[in-house]
Backbone as a chain_set.jsonl record, in Angstrom:
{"seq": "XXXXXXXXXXXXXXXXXXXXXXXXXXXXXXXXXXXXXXXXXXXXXXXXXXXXXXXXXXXXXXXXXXXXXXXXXXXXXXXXXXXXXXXXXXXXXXXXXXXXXXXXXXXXXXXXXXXXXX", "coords": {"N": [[3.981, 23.061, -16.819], [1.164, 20.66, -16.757], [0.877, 18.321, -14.555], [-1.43, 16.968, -14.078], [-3.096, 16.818, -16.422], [-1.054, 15.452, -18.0], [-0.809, 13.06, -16.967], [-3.85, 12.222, -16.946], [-3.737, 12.485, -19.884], [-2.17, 9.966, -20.791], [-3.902, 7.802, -19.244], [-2.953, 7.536, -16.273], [-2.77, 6.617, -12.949], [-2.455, 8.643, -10.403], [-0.631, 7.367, -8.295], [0.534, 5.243, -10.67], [2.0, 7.324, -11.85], [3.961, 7.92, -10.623], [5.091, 6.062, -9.833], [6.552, 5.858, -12.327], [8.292, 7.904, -12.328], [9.683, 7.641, -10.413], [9.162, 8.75, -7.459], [7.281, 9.716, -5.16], [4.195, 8.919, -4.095], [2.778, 11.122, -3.117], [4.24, 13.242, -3.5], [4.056, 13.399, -6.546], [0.744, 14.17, -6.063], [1.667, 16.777, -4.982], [2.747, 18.244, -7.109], [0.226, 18.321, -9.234], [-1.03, 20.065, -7.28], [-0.08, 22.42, -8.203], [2.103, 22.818, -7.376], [6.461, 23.204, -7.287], [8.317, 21.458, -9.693], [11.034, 20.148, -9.988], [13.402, 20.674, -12.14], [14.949, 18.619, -13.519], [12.717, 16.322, -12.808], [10.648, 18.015, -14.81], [12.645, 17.727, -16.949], [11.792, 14.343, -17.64], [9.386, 14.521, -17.164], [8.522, 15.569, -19.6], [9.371, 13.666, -21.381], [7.797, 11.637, -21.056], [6.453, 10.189, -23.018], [7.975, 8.382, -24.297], [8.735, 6.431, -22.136], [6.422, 5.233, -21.524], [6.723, 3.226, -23.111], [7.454, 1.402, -21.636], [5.361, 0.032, -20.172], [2.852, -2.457, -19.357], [0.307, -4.52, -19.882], [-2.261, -4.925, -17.531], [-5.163, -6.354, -16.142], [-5.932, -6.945, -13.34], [-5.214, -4.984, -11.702], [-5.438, -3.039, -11.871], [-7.246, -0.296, -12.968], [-9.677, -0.917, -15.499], [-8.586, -0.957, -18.695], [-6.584, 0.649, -18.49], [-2.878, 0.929, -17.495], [0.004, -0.741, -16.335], [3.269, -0.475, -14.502], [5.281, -3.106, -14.219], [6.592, -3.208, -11.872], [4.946, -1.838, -10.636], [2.663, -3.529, -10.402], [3.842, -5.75, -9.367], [4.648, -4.715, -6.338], [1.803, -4.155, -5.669], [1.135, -6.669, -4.924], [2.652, -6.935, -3.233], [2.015, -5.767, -1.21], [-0.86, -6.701, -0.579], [-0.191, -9.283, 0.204], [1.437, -8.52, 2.67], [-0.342, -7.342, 4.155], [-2.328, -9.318, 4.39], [-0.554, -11.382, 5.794], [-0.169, -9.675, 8.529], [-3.096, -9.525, 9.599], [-3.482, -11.719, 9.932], [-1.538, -12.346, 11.983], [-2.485, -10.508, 14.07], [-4.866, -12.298, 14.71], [-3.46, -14.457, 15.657], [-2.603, -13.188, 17.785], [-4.963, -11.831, 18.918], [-5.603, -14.564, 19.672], [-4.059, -15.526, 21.745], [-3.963, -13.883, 23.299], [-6.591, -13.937, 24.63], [-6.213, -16.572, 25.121], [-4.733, -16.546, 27.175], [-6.094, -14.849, 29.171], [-8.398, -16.194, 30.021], [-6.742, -18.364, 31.193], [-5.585, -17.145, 33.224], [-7.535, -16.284, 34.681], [-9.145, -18.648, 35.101], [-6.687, -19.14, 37.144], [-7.26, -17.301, 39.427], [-9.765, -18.045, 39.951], [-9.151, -20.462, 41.329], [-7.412, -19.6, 43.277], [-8.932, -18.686, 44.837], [-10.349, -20.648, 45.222], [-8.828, -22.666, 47.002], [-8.334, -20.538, 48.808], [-10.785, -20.574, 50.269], [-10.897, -23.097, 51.451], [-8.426, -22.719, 53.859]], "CA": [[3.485, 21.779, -17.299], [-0.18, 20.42, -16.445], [0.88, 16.92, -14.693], [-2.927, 16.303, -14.477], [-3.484, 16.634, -17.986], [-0.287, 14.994, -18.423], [-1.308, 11.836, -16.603], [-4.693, 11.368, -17.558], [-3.824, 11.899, -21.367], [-1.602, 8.353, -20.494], [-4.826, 7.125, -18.469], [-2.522, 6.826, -15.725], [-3.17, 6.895, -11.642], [-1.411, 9.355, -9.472], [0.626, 6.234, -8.327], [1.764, 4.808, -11.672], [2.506, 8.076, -12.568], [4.462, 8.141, -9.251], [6.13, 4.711, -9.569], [7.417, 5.938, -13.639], [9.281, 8.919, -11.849], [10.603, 7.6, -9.176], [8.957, 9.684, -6.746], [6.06, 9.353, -3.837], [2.569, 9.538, -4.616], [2.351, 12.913, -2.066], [5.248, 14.034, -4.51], [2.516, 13.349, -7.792], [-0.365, 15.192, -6.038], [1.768, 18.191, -4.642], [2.871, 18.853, -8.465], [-0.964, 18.145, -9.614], [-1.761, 21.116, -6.81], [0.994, 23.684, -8.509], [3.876, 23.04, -6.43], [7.374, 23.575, -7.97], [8.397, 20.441, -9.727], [12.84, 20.022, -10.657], [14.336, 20.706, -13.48], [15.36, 17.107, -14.031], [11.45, 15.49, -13.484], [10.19, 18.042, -15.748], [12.556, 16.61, -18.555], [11.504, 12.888, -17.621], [7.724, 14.225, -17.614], [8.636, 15.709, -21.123], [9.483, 12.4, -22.132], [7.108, 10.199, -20.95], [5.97, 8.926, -24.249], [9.09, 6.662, -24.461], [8.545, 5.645, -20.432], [5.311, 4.761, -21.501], [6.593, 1.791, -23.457], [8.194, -0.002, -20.061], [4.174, -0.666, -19.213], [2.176, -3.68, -19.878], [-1.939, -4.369, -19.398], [-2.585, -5.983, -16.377], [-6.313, -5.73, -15.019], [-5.664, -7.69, -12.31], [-4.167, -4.609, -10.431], [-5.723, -1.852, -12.342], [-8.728, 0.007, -13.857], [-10.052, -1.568, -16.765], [-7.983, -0.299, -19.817], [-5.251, 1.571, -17.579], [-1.767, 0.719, -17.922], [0.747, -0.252, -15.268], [4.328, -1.08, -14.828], [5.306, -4.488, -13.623], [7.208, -3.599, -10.885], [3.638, -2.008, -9.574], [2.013, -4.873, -10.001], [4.846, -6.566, -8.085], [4.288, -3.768, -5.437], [0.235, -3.929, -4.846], [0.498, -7.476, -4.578], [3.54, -7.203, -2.356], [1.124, -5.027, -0.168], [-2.019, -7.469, -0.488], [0.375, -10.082, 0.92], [2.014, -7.989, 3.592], [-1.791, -7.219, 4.903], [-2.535, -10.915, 4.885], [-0.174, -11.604, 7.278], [-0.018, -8.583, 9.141], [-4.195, -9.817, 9.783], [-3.052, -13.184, 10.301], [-0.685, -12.036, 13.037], [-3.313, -10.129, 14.867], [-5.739, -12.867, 14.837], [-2.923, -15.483, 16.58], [-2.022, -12.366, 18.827], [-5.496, -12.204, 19.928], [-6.347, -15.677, 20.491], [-3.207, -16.023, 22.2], [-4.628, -12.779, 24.93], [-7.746, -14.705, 25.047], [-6.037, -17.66, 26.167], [-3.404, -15.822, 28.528], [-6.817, -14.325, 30.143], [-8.672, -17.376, 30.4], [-5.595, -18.944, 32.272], [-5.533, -15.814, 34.749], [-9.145, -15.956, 35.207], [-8.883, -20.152, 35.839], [-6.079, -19.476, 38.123], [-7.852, -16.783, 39.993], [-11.009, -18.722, 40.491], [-8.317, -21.564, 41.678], [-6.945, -19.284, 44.195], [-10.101, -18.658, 45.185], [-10.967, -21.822, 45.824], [-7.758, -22.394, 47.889], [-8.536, -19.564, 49.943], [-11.753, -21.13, 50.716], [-10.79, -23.999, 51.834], [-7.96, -22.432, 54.351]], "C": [[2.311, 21.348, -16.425], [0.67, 18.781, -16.421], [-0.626, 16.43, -14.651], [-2.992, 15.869, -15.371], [-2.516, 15.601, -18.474], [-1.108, 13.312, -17.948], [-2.53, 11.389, -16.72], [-4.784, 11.382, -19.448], [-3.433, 10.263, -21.586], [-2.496, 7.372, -20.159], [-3.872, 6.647, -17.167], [-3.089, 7.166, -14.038], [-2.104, 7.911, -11.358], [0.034, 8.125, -9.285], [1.287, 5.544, -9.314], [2.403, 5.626, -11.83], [4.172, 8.282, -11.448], [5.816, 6.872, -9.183], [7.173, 5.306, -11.132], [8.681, 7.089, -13.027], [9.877, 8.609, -11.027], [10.264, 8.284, -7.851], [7.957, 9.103, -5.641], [4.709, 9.737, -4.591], [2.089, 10.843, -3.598], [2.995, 13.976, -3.252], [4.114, 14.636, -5.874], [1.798, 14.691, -7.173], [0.242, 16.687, -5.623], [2.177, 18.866, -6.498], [1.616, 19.072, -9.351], [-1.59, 19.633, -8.649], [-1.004, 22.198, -7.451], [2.409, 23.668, -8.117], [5.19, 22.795, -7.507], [7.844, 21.862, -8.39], [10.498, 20.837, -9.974], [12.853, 19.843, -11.798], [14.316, 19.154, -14.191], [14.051, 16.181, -13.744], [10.741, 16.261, -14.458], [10.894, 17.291, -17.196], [12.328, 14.985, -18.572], [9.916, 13.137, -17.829], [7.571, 14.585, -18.77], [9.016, 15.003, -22.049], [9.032, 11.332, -21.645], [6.819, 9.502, -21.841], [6.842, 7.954, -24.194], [9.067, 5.941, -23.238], [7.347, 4.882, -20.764], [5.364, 3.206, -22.014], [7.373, 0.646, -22.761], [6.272, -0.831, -19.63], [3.814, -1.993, -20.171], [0.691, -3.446, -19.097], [-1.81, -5.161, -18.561], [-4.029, -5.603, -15.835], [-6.427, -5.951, -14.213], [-5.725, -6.625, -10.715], [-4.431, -2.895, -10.73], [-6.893, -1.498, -13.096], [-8.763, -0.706, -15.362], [-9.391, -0.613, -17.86], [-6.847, 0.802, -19.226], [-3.68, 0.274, -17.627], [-0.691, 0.947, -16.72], [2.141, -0.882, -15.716], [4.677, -2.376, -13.826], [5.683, -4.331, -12.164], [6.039, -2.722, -9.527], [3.105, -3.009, -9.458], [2.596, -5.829, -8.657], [4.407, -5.95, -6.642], [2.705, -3.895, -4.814], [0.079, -5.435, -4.128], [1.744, -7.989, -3.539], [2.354, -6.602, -0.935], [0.477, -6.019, 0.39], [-1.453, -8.17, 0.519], [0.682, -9.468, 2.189], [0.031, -7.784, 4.945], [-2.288, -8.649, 5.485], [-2.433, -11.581, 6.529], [-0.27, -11.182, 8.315], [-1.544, -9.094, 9.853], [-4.299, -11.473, 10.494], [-2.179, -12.798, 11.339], [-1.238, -11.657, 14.056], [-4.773, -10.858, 15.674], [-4.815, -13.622, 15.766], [-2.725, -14.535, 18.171], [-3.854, -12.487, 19.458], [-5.908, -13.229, 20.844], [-5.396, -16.229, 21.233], [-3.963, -14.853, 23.535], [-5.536, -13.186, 25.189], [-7.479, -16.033, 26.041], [-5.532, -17.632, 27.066], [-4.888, -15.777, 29.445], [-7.875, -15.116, 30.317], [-7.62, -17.764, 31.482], [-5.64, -18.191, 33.74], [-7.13, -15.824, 35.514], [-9.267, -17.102, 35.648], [-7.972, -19.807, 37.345], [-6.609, -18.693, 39.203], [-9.179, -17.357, 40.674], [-10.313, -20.333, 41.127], [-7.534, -21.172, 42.952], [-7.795, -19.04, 45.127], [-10.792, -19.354, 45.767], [-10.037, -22.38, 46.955], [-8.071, -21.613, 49.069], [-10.108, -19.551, 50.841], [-11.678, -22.128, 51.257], [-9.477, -23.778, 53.43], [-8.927, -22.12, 56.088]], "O": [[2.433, 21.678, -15.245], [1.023, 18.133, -17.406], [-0.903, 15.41, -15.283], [-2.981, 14.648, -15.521], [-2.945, 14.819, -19.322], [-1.85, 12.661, -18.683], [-2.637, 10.165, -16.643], [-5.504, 10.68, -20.159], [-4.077, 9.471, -22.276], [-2.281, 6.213, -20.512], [-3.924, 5.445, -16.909], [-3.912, 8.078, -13.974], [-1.048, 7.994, -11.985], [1.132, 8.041, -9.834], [2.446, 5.177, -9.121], [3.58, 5.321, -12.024], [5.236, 8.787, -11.808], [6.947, 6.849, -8.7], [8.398, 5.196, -11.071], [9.862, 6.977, -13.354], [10.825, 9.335, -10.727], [11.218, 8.38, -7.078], [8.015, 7.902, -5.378], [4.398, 10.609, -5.402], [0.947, 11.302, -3.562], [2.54, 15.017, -3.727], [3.607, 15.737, -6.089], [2.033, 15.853, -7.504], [-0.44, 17.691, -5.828], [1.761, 19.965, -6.867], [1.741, 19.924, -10.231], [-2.5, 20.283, -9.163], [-1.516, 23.25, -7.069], [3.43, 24.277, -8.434], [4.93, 22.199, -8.553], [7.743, 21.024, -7.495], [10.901, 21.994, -10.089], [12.348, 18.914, -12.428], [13.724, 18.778, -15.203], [14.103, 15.138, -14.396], [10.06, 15.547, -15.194], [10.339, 16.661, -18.096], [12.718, 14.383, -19.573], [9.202, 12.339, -18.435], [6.575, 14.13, -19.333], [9.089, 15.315, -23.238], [9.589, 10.235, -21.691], [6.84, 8.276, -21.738], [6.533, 6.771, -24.056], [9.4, 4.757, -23.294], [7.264, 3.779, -20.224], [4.623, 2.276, -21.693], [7.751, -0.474, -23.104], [6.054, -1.875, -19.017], [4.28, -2.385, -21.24], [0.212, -2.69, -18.252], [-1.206, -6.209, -18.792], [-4.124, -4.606, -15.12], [-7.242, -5.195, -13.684], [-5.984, -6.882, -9.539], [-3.946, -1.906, -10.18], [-7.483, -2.318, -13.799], [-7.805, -0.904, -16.109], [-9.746, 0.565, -17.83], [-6.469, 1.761, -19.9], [-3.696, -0.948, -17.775], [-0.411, 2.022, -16.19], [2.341, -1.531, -16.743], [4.22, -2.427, -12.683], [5.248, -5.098, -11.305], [6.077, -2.784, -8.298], [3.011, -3.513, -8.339], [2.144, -6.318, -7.621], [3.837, -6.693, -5.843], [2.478, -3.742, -3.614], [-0.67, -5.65, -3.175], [1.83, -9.142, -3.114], [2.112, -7.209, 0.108], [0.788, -6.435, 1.506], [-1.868, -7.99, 1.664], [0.018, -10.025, 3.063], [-0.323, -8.093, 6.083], [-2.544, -8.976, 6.643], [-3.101, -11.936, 7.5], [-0.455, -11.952, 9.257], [-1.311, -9.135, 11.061], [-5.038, -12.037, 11.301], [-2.35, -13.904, 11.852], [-0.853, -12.15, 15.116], [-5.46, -10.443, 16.607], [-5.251, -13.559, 16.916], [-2.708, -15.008, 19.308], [-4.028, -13.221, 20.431], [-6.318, -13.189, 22.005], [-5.59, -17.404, 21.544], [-4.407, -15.295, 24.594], [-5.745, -12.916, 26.372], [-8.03, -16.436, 27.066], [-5.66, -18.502, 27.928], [-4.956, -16.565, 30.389], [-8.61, -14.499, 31.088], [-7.79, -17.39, 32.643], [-5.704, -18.591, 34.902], [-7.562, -15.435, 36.599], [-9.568, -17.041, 36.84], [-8.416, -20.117, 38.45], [-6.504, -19.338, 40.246], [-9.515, -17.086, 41.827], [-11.094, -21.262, 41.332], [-7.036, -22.04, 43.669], [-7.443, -19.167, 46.299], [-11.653, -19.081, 46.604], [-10.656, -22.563, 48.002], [-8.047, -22.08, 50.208], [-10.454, -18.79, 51.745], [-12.745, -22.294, 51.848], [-9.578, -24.728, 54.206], [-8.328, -21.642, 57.051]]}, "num_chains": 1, "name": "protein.A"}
């Protein structure tokens, strides 16, 4: 079985095709290079037509006229979010080492002055 062919007759990405099986998107491309697929996803990729009607259009989250399933959608924009924060976390973390090393650098030029005055 040609999953290439298979998945762009659908118009689909590696990763939808990836989220309809259940599988990893490494999983997708090693079957797209030749690699041995199971018994039991070839008969789910021999019946994708009926999988096909779990999707809905979203462009939001996908190429123009491509076709995903909700619970990607749910998924990219679980990501988006997760990045957010994850960016937002790194920004308080630095301006929190900025202010730690300010403080150290005050108290240093404070000991400094101390030790000048001795």
């Amino acid at each position: 079985m040609d999953v290439r062919e298979l998945r762009k007759k659908h118009n689909l990405t590696q990763a939808q095709l990836a989220v309809i099986c259940g599988v990893t998107l490494r999983t997708v491309q090693n079957w797209e290079k030749g690699r041995v697929i199971p018994a039991s996803m070839l008969k789910l990729l021999e019946n994708i037509d009926e999988r096909i009607g779990l999707y809905v259009h979203d462009t939001s989250t996908a190429a123009e006229g491509a076709a995903v399933l909700p619970d990607t959608v749910r998924f990219f924009r679980t990501i988006e979010k997760q990045q957010e924060i994850i960016t937002s976390a790194l920004e308080i973390i630095a301006n929190q080492t900025q202010k730690k090393d300010e403080q150290i650098d005050r108290l240093i030029e404070i000991i400094g002055q101390e030790k000048g005055h001795d």
